[in-house]
C-alpha positions in Angstrom: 7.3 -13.2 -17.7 9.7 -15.1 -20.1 7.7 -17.5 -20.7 4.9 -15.5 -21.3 6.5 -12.9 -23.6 8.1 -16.4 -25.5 4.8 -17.2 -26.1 3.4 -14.2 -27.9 6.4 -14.2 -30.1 8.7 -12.3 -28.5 12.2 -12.7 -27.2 12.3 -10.6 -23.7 15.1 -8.5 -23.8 16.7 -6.2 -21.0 18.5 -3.0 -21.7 18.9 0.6 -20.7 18.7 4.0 -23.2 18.4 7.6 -22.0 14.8 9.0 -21.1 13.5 10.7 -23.6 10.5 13.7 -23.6 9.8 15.8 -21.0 13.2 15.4 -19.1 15.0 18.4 -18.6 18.5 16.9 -20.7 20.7 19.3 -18.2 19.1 18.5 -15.1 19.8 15.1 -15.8 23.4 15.4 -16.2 23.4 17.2 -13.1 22.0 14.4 -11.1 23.9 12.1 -12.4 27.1 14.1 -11.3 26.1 14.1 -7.6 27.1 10.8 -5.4 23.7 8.0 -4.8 23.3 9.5 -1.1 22.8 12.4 -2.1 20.6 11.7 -5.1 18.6 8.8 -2.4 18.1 12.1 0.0 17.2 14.6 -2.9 14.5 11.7 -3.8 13.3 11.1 -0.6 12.2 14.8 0.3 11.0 15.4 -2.9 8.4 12.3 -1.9 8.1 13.9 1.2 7.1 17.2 -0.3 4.5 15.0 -3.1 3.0 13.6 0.4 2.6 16.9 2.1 0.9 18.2 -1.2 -1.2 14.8 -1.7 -2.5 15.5 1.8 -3.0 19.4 1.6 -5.0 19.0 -1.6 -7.3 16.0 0.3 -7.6 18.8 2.9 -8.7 21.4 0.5 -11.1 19.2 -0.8 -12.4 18.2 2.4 -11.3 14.5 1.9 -9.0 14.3 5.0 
């Protein structure tokens, strides 16, 4: 990727800002407040729920 981005005239940099647009600004000083294992399990049913949906909506539409 260096080497590529080099090429085209750029210098790859890495860095780290704030999201920006549709994030809720409180809600994301809440998460961070809460320890990783509980933002990790928070994630993972919320991926759990976006799979149950996913599937419910191939149902509905008579893809499952």
């Amino acid at each position: 990727m260096r080497a590529l981005l080099l090429a085209m005239g750029y210098e790859p940099e890495l860095r780290a800002h704030r999201l920006t647009g549709r994030w809720d600004p409180l809600h994301l000083a809440a998460a961070r407040e809460r320890e990783p294992a509980e933002r990790l399990q928070l994630a993972m049913s919320a991926n759990r729920l976006a799979g149950r949906l996913n599937d419910a909506g191939a149902e509905a539409n008579g893809e499952a």
